[in-house]
N, C-alpha and C positions, 0 to 999 in steps of 0.2 A: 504494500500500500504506500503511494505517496503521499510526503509529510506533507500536513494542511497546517498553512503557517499561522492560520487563524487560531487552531489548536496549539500550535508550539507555543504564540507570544501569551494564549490565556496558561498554559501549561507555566510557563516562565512567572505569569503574573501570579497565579497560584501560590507556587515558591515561595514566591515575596510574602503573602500573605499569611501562611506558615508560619516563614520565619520570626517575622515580626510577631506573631502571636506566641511562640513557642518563647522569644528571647523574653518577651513579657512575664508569663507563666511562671511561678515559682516553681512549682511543683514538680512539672516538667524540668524546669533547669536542675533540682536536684537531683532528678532519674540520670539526666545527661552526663551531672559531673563524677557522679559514683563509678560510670563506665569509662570517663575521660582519665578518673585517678588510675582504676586499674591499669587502663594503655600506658599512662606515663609510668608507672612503676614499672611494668614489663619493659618499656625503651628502655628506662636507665636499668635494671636489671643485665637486660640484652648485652647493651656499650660495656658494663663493667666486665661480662664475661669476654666480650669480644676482643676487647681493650686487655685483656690479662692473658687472655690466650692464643691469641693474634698480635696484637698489633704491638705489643711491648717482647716478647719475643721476636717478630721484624727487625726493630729496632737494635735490640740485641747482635744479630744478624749483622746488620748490615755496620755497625762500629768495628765489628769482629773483622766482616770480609774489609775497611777500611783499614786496620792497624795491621792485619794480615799482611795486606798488601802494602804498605810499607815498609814493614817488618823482614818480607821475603822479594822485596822491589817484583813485582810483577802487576800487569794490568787486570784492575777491578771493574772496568767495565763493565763486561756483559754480566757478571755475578750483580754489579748494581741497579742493571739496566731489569732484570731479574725482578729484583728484591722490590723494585720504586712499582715495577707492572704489578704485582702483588698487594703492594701496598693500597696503589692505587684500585683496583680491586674490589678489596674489603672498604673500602671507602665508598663506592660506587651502591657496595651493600650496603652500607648502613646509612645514607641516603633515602634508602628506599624502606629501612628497619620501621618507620613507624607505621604505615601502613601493612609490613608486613606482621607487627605485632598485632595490629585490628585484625586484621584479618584471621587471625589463629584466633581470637576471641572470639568473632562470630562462627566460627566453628565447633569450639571450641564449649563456649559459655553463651548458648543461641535465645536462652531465658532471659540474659541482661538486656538485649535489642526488644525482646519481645515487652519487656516490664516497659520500655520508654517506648515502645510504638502505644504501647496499652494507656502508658499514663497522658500520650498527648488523645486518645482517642478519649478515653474519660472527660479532659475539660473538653472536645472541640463537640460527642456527639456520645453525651453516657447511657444512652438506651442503645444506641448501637454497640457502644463499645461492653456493655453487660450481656449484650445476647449473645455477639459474639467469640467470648469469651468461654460460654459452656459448651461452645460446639468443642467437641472433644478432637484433639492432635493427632494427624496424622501424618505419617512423613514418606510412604511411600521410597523405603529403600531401593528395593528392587528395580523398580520403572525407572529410578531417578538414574541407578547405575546403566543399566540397557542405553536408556537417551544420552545422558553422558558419552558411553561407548559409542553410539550411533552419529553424534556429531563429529567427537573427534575422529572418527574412521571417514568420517565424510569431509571432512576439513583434511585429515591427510591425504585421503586419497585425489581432492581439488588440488593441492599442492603438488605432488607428485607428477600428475597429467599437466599442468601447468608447466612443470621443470620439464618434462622430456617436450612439449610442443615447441618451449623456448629456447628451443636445440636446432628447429627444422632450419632451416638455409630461407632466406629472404622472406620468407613470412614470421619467424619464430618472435621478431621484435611486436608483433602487433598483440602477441597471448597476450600480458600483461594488462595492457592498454583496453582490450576489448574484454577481459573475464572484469577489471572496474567499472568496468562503463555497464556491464550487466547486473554488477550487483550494487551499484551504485542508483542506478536508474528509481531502484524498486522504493531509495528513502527521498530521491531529487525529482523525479523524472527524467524521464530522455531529452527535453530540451535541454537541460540544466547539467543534464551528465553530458551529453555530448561536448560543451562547453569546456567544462573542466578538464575532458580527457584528452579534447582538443590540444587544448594551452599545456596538459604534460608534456603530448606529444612534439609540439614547437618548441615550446620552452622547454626543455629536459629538468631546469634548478626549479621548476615548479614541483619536480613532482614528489619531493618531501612534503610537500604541501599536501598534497592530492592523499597519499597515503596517510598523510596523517587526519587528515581530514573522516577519512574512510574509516582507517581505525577507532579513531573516540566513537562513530554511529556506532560500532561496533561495543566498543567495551562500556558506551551509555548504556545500551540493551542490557548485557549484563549487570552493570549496577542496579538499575531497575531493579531485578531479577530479587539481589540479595537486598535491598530494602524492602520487597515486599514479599521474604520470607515468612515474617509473623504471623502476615495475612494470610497464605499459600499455606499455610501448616494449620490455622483452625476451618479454613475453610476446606481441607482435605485436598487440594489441588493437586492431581496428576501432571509430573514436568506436559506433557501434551496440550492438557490443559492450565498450564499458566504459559502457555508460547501463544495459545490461542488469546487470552485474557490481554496480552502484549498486544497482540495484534488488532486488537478491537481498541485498546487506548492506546497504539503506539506513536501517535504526535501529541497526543497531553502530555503522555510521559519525556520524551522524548525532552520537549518542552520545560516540562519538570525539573528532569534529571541535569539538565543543561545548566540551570541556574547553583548548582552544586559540584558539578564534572571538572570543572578545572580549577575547584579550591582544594575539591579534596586530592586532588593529584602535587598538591602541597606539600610535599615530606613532613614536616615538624609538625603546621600547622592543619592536614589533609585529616587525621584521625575527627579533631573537633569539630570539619564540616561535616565528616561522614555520619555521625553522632546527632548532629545535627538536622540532617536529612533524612537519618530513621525517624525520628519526631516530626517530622516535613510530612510525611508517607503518608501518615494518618489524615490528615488534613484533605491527602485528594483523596481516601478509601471514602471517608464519610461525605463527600460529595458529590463523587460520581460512582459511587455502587448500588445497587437497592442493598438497604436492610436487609441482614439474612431473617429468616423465620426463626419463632421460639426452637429449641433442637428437643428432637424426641428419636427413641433410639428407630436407627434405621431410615428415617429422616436424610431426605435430599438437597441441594441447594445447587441450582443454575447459576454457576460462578460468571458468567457473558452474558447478558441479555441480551434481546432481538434488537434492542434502540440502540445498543452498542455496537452491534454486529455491521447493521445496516449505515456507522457513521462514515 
């Protein structure tokens, strides 16, 4: 489906209005910071261990191979050149350690996301947020592992066929350009992709652009995805059925997700938008979903409705 920009900019304005409510809210901010203290404990945790068993042994290292080679007059070069790539390295990790310590939490500790999605739906819509609360959790191991499997075999084996076409002899330069332009089209359209794939194609120093461009539609989906885990777990969401639920909001979301996608790719600061943005979620669940029904056992619930279907 292509994005309808009328849904991105209210998806975006949504956001705002979120935020602003959530930053307000005491209650909410205290759910937020309970999760925000744990991340930070885990960061400096992480640094202390990495910093003692990395990076201060490095160091060690590299005085050694420097007096060494003094010592035995011989050139330290490439043992330096070594040690500094290295260094540089672990540094490149722990750049990226705070989001990689969120991320082990929502895995990890799925009930702390879930308490702060719960406590902004409590202020924003607490008859929704009570009912849907006794729908009892389900998480669909199995199905989740299967589609997991099923994508990534499907994403390798596009890669794969992609590498050997961009091997042929005077066509193999167009794979590239034309497998974007296809999968690009379905969030732009075809005017709009053409455009772009055009200007790679002329421009070459464009198309860090173009890929990067391509990539964030891509991993915005997925954030989606893991902020509206709390929701997906009581409402019993088969992964199938939350691609489908995507697909019926995917330019609100889109829109959404946008006004948070390049704070939280913040290193330091990325944990407290992502945090942020779980408490955001709720705000679109209780506006544009119907209310689930009171739950009674064996009790159904249409997670897509037809007015969604048909947007």
């Amino acid at each position: 489906m292509v994005l309808n920009t009328g849904d991105v900019a209210q998806g975006m304005s949504l956001a705002y209005e979120a935020t602003e409510f959530a930053l307000r809210n005491k209650r909410v901010q205290a759910r937020a910071y309970r999760v925000l203290k744990l991340t930070v404990a885990g960061m400096i945790a992480a640094n202390v261990v990495i910093h003692a068993l990395v990076l201060f042994p490095l160091f060690i290292l590299r005085a050694a191979n420097y007096g060494t080679s003094v010592l035995f007059r011989y050139d330290s070069a490439q043992s330096t050149l070594a040690l500094l790539s290295t260094r540089d390295a672990v540094n490149h990790f722990m750049s990226n350690l705070p989001l990689l310590c969120l991320d082990i939490i929502v895995h990890v500790r799925p009930s702390l996301f879930e308490d702060i999605f719960f406590g902004m739906l409590d202020e924003v819509d607490p008859e929704y947020s009570r009912v849907l609360s006794k729908w009892p959790k389900r998480k669909f191991h199995w199905a989740r592992i299967q589609f997991t499997a099923q994508r990534l075999f499907k994403r390798y084996m596009m890669t794969l066929v992609a590498s050997y076409l961009g091997r042929l002899p005077y066509v193999g330069w167009l794979v590239v350009p034309i497998g974007a332009f296809t999968m690009m089209a379905r969030f732009v359209g075809y005017p709009v992709s053409v455009a772009i794939i055009s200007l790679s194609v002329v421009a070459p120093g464009s198309k860090r652009t173009t890929l990067f461009m391509f990539k964030s539609l891509l991993a915005m989906s997925d954030f989606s995805r893991d902020l509206l885990k709390p929701f997906f777990s009581h409402v019993g969401a088969k992964p199938k059925q939350q691609v489908e639920f995507y697909r019926a909001y995917e330019s609100l979301l889109i829109g959404f997700i946008l006004a948070f996608y390049f704070f939280v790719q913040l290193s330091w600061v990325g944990p407290a938008f992502f945090i942020l943005a779980q408490a955001a979620i709720a705000l679109f669940i209780a506006k544009h979903t119907a209310r689930p029904p009171a739950y009674t056992p064996g009790a159904e619930w249409v997670l897509v409705s037809k007015e969604a279907k048909t947007k």
